[in-house]
MDAnalysis code that builds the backbone (N, CA, C; Angstrom):
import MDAnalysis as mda
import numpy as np

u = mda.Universe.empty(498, n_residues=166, atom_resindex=np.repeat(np.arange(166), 3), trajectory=True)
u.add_TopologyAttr("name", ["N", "CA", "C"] * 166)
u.add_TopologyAttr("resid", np.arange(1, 167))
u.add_TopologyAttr("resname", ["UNK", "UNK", "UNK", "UNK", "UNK", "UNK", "UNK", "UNK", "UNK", "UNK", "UNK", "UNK", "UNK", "UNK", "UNK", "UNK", "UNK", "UNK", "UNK", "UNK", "UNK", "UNK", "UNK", "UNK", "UNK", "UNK", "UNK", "UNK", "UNK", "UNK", "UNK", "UNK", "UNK", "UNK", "UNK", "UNK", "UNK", "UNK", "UNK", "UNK", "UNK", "UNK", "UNK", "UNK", "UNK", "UNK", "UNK", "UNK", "UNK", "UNK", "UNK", "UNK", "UNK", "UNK", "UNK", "UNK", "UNK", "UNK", "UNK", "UNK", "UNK", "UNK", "UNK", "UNK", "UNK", "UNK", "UNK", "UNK", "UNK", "UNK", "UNK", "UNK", "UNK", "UNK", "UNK", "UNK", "UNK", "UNK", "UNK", "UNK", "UNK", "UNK", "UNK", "UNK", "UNK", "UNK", "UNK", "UNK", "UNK", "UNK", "UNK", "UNK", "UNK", "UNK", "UNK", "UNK", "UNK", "UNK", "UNK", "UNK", "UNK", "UNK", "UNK", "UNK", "UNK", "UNK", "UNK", "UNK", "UNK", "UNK", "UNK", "UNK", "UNK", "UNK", "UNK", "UNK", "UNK", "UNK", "UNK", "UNK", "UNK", "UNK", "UNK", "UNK", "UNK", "UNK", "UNK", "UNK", "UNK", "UNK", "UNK", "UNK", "UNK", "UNK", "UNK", "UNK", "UNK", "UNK", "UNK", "UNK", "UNK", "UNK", "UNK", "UNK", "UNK", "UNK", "UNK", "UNK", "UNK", "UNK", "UNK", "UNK", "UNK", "UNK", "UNK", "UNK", "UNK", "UNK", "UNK", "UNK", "UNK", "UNK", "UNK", "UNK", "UNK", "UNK"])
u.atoms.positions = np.array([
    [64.276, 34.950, 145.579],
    [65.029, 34.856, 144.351],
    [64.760, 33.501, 143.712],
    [64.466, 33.325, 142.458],
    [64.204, 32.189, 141.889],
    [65.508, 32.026, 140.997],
    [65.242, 30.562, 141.109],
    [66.968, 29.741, 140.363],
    [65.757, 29.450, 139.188],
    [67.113, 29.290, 138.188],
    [66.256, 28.812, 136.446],
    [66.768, 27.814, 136.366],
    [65.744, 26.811, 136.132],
    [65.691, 25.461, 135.784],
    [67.272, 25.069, 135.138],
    [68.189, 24.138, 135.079],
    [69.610, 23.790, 134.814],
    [68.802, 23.328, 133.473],
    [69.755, 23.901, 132.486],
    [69.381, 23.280, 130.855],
    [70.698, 22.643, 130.609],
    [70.653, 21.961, 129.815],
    [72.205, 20.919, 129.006],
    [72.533, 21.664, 127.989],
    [73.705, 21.387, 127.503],
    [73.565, 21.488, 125.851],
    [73.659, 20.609, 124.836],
    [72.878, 20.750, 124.117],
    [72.207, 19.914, 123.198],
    [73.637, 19.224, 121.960],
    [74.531, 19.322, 122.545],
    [75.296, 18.702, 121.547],
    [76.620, 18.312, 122.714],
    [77.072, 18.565, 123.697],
    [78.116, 18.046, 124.140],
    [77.407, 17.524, 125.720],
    [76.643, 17.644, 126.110],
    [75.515, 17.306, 127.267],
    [75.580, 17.883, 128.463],
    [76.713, 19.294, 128.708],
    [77.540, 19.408, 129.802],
    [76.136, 20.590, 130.442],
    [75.979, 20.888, 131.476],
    [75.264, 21.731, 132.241],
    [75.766, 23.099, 132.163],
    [74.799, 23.791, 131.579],
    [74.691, 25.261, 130.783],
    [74.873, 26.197, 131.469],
    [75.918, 27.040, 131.974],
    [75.956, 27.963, 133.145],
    [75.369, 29.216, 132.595],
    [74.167, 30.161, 133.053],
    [74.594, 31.293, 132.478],
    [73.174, 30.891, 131.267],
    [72.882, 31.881, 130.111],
    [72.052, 31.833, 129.319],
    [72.632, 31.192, 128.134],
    [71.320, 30.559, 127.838],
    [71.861, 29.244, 126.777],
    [72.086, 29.694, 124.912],
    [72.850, 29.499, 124.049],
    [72.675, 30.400, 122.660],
    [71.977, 29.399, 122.050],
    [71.494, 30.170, 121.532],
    [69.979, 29.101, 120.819],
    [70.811, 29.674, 119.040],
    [71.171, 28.418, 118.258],
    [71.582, 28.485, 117.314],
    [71.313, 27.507, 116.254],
    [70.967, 27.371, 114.942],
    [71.085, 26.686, 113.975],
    [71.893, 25.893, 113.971],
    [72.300, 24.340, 113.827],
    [73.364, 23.342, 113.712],
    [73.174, 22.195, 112.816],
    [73.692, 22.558, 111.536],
    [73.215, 21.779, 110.480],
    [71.705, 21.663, 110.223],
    [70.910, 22.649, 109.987],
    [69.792, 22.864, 109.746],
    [69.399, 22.557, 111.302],
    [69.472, 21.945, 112.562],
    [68.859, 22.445, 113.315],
    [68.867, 23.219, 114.081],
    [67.826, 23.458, 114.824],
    [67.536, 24.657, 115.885],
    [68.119, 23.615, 117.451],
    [68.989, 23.837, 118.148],
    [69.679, 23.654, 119.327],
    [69.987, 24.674, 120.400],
    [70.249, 24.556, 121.715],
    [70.149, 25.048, 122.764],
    [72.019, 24.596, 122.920],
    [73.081, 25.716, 122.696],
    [74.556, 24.890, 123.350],
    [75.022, 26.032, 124.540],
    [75.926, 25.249, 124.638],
    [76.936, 25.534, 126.143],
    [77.659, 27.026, 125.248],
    [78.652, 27.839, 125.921],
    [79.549, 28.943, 125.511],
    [80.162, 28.129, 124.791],
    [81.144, 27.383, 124.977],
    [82.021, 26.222, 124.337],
    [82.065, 25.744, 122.820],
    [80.223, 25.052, 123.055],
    [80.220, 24.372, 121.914],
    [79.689, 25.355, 120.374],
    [79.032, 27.007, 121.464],
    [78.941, 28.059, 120.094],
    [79.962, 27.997, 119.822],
    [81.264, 28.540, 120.627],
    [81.965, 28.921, 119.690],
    [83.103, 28.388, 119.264],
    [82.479, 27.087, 119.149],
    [83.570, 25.920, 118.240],
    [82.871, 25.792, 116.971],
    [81.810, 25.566, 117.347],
    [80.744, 25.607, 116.167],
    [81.039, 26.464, 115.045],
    [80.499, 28.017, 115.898],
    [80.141, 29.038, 114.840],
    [81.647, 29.450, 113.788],
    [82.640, 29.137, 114.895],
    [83.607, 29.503, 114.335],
    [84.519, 28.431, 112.929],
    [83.689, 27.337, 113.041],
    [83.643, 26.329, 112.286],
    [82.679, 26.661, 110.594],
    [81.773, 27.652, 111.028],
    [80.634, 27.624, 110.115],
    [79.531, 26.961, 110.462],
    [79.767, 25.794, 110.914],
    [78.137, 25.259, 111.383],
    [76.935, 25.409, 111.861],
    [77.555, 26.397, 112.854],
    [76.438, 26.760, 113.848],
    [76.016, 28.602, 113.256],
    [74.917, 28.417, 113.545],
    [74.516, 30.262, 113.293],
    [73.142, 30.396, 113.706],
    [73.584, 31.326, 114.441],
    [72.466, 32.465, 115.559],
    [71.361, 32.404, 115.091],
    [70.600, 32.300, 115.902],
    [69.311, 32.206, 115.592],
    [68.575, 33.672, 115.971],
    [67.998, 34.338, 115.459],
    [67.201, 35.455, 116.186],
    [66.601, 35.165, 117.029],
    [66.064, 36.118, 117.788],
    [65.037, 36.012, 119.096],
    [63.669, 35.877, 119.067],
    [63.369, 36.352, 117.782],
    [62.111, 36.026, 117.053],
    [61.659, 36.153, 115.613],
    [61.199, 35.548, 115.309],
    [61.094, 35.011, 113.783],
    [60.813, 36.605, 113.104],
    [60.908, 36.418, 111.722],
    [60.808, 38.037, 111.315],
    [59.117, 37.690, 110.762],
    [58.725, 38.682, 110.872],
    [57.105, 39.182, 110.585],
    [56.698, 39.648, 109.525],
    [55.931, 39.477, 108.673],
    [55.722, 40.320, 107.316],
    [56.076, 41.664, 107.596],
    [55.766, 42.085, 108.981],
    [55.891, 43.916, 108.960],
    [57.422, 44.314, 109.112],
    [58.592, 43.560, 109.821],
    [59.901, 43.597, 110.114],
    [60.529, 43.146, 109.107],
    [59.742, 42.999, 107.973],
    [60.632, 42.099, 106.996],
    [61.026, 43.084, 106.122],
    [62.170, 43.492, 105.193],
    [62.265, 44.421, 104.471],
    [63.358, 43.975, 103.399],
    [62.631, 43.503, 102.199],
    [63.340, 43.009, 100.925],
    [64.758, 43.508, 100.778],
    [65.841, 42.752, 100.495],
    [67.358, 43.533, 100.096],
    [66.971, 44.233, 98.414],
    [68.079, 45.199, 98.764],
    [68.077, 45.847, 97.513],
    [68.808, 45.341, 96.609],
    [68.545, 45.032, 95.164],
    [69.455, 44.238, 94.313],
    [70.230, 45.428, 93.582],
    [71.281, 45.243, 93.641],
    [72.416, 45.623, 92.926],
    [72.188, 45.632, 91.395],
    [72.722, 47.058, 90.906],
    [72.475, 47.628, 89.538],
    [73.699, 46.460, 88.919],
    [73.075, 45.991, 87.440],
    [73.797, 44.915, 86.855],
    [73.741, 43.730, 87.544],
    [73.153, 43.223, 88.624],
    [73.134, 41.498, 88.886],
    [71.969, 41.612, 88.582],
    [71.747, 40.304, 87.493],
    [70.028, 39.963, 87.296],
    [69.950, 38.939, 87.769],
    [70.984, 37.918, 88.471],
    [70.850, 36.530, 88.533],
    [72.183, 36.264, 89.465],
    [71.665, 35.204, 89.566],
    [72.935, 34.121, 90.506],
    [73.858, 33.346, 89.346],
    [74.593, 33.934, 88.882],
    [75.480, 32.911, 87.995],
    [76.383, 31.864, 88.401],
    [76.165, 30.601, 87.525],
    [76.671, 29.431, 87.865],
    [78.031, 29.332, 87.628],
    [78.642, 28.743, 88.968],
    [79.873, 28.731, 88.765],
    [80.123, 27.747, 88.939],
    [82.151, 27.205, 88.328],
    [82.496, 25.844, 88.424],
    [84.044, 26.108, 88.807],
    [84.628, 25.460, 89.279],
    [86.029, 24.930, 89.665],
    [86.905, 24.556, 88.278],
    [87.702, 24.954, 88.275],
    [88.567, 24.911, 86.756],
    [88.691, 23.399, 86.690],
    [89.320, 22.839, 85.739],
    [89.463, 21.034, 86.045],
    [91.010, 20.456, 86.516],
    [91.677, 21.666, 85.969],
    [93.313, 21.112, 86.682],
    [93.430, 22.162, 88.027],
    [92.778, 22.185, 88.483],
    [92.817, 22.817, 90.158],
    [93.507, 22.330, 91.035],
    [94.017, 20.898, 91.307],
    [94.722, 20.263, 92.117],
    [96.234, 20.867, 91.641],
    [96.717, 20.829, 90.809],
    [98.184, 21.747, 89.977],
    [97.920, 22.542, 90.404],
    [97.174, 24.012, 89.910],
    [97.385, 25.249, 90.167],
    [97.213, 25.311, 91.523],
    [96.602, 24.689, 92.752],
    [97.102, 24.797, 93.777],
    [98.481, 24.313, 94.451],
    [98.631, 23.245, 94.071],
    [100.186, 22.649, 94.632],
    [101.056, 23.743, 93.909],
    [100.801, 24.234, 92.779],
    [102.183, 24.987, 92.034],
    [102.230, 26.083, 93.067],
    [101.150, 26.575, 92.634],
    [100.829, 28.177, 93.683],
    [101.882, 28.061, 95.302],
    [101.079, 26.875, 95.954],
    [101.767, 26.535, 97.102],
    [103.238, 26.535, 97.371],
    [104.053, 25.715, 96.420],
    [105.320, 25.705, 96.381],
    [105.735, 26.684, 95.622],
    [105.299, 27.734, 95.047],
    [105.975, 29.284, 94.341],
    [106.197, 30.011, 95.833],
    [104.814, 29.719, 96.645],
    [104.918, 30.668, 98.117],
    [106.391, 30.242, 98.956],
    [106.540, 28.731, 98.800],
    [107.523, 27.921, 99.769],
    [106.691, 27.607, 100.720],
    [105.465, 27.428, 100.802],
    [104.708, 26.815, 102.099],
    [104.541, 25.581, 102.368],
    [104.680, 24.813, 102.768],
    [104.068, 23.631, 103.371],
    [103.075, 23.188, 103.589],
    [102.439, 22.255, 103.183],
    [100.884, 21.611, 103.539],
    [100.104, 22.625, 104.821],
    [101.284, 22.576, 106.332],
    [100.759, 22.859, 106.808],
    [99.615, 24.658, 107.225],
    [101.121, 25.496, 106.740],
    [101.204, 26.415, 106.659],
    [99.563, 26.903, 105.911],
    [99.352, 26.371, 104.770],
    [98.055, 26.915, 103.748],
    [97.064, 26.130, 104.382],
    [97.195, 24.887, 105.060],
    [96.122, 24.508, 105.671],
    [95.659, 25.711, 107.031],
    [96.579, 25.389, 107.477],
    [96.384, 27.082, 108.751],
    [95.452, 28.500, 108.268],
    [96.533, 28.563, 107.454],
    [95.393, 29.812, 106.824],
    [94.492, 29.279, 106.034],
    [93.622, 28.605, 105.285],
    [92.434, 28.270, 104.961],
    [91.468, 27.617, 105.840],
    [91.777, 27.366, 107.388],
    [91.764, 26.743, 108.593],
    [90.704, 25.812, 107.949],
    [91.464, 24.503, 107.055],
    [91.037, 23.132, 107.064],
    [92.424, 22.397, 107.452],
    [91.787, 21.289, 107.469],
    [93.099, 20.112, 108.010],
    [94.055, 19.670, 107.088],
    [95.464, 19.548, 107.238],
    [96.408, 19.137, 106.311],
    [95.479, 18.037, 105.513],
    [95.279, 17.147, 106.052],
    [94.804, 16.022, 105.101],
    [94.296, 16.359, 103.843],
    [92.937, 17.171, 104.399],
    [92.022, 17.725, 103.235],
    [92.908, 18.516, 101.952],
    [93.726, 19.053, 102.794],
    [94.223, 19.911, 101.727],
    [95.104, 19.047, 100.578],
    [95.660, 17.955, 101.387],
    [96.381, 16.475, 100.469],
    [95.123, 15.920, 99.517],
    [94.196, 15.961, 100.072],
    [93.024, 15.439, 99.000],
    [92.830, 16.126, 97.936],
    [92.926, 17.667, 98.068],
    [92.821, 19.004, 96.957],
    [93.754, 18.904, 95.858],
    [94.640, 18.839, 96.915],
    [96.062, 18.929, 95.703],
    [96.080, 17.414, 94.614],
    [95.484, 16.413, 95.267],
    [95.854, 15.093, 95.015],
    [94.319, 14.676, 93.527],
    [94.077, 15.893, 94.005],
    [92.393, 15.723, 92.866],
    [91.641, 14.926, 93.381],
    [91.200, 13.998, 94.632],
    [90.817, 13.245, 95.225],
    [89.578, 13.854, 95.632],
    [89.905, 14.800, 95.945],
    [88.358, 15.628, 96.498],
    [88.549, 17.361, 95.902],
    [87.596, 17.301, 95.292],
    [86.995, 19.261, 94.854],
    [86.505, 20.030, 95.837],
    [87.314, 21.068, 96.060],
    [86.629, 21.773, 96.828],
    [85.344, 22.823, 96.937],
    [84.104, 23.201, 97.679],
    [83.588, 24.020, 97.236],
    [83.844, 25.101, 96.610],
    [82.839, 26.364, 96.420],
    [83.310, 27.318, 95.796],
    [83.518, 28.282, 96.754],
    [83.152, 28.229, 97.781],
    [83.939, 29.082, 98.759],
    [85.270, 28.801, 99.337],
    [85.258, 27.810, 99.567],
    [86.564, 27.498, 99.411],
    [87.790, 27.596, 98.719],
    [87.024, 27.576, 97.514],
    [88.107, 27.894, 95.745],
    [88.113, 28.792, 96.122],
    [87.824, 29.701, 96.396],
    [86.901, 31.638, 96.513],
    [88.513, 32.043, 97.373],
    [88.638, 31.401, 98.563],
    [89.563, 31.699, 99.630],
    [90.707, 31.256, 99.149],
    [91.242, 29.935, 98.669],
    [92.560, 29.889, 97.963],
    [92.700, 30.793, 96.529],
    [91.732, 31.271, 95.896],
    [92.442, 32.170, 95.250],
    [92.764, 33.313, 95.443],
    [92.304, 33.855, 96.857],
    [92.972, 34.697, 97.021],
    [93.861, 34.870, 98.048],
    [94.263, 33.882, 98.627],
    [95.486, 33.943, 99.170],
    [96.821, 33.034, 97.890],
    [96.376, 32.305, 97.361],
    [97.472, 31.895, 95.986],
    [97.527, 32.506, 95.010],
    [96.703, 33.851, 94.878],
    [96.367, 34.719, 94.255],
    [96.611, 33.939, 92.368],
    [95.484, 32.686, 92.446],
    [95.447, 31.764, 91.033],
    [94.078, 31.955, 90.490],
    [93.989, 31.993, 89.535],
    [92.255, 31.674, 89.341],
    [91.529, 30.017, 88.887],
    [90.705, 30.100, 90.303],
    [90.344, 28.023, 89.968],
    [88.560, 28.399, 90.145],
    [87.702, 29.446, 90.263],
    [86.761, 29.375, 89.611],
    [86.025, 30.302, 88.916],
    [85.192, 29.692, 87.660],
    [84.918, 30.324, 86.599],
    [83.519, 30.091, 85.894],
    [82.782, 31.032, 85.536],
    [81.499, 30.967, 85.014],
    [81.168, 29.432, 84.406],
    [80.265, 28.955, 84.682],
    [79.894, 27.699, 84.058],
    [79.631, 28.076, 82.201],
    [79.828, 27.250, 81.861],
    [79.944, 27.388, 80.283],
    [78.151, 26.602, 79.748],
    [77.610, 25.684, 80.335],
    [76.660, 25.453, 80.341],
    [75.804, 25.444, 81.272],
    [74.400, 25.633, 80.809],
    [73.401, 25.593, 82.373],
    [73.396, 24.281, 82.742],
    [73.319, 24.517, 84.318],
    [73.073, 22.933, 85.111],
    [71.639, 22.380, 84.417],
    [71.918, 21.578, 84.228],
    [70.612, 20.594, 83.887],
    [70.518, 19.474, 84.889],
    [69.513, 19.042, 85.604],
    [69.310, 18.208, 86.544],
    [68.284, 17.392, 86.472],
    [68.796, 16.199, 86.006],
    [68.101, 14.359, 85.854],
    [67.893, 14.126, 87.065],
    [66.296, 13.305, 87.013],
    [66.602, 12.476, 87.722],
    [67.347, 10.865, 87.569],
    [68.077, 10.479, 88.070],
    [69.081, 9.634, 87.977],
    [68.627, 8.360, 89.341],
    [68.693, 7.107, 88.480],
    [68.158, 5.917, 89.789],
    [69.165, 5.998, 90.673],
    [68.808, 5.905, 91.997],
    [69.969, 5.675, 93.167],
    [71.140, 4.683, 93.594],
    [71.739, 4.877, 93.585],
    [72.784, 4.183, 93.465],
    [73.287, 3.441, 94.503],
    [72.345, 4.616, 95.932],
    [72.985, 3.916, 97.070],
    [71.725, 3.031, 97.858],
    [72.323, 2.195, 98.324],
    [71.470, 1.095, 98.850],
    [70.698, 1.763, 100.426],
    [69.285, 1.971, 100.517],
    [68.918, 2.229, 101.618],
    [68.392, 1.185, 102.625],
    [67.786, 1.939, 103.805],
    [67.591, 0.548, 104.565],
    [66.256, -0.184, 103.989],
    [65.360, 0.622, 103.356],
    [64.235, 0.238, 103.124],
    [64.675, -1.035, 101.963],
    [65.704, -1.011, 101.145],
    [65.999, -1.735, 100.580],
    [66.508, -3.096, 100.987],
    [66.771, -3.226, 102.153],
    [67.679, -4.200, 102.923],
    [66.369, -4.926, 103.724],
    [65.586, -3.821, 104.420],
    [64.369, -4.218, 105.429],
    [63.109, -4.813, 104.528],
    [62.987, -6.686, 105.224],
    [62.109, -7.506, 105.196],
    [60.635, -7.164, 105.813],
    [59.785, -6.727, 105.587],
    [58.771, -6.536, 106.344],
    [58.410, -7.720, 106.884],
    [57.926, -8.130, 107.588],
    [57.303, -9.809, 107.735],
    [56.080, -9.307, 108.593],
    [54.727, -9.623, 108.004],
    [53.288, -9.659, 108.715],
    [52.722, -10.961, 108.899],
    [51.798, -10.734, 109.675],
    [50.983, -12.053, 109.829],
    [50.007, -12.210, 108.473],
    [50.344, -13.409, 108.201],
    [48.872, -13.673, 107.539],
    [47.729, -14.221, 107.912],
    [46.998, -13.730, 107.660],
    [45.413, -13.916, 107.904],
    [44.942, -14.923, 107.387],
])
C-alpha cells in the first residue's frame, strides 16, 4: 500500500488530510485544507477549479437570451446611504440584524449607511431585495475611461538605484 506524499494548504499551512481542493483564491490557483474551502468559498473568494481545463471540443458557447444585446451599465443611486438606513429602521432592524442577513460585518454596513463607502452592485442587488428599495439603476451615460496620472506613490518611486560607475 502506498501513502501519498503529506501536502499543506496553501493558505493556512496546516497538513491536508484526505484530498486536497484545488481552487481559485483571488485570481489564484491554490491547493487548501476542508477548512480553509469552505471559509473561503463561502465567503466568495475561493472557486473550484475544474479538473481540467476546457478544450475547444468541450467547450460549448452559452446561449444569449432573446432581447439582451449587451451588458448594460449600471450605477448605485447617489442618496443610497438614506434609502438604506430609512428602509432599515421602517423594518425595526438593527445594524446587526441586516448585517447578518447580507452576511457583511456591522461596521461595513455603518460605512453604507454613513456614505463613507459604496457598495458594489451586487451587493446593492441583495439589499434591495431584502429592503425591498431601489439603489441601482441604468447608467445615464457611457463609462468613458482616461487615462489619469497616478496618484499613488509606488516603490519604484521611492527606490534609489545606486550602480557603480565605471
Amino acid at each position: 500500500m502506498q501513502r501519498r506524499p503529506v501536502s499543506y494548504c496553501e493558505s493556512c499551512g496546516r497538513p491536508i488530510h484526505g484530498k486536497p481542493f484545488r481552487a481559485e483564491v483571488d485570481g489564484v490557483e491554490m491547493e487548501l485544507c476542508l477548512g480553509c474551502y469552505t471559509k473561503m468559498s463561502s465567503s466568495g473568494r475561493a472557486k473550484p477549479l475544474r479538473s481540467q481545463p476546457r478544450t475547444a471540443q468541450s467547450y460549448k458557447p452559452r446561449r444569449r437570451l432573446p432581447g439582451i444585446r449587451g451588458i448594460e451599465a449600471l450605477e448605485i443611486v447617489t442618496d443610497y446611504a438614506e434609502r438604506i438606513k430609512r428602509a432599515r429602521e421602517e423594518r425595526g432592524w438593527p445594524l446587526s440584524v441586516l448585517a447578518e442577513k447580507l452576511r457583511i460585518s456591522e461596521s461595513l454596513l455603518r460605512k453604507i449607511e454613513s456614505g463613507k463607502y459604496k457598495p458594489p452592485i451586487e451587493l446593492a442587488r441583495k439589499m434591495e431585495s431584502l429592503l425591498r428599495v431601489k439603489l441601482v439603476v441604468p447608467s445615464e451615460e457611457p463609462e468613458e475611461f482616461e487615462a489619469e496620472p497616478p496618484t499613488d506613490i509606488t516603490l519604484g518611486d521611492i527606490v534609489v538605484i545606486r550602480r557603480e560607475e565605471e
